[in-house]
C-alpha positions, 0 to 999 in steps of 0.5 A, a space after each residue: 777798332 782795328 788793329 795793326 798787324 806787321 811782321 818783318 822780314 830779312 833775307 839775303 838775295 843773289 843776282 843784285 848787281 846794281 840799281 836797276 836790279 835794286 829798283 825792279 825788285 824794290 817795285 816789285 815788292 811794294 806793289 805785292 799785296 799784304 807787303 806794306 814797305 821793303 827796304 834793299 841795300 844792294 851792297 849787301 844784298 839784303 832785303 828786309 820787308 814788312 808785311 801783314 802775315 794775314 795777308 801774305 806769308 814768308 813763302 810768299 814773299 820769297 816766291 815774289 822775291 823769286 819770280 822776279 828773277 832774284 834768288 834768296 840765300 839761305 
């Protein structure tokens, strides 16, 4: 039997300013390993992902998130 492991993420992310920005981070995200879905409201530039904490870690997705061209406001 295996068992479903998920945690969420949410984050503020600067340098969003519009659906095309939105979308490539959102691809970005979903095709990321141990990401199983990510949600972003581009008005409000928040992100909130669910991951499997086994398989990717909160710096992780940051550094994708970064890698990207985004930065995360703390």
């Amino acid at each position: 039997m295996s068992q479903y492991i998920s945690n969420i993420l949410e984050l503020t992310v600067d340098g969003m300013r519009c659906g095309g920005c939105s979308g490539r981070l959102q691809k970005a995200l979903d095709g990321t390993e141990g990401i199983q879905s990510s949600n972003i409201v581009l008005e409000a530039k928040r992100v909130t992902v669910s991951f499997d904490p086994v398989r990717i870690n909160a710096a992780g997705i940051r550094e994708r998130i970064e890698q990207t061209g985004f930065s995360i406001v703390d």
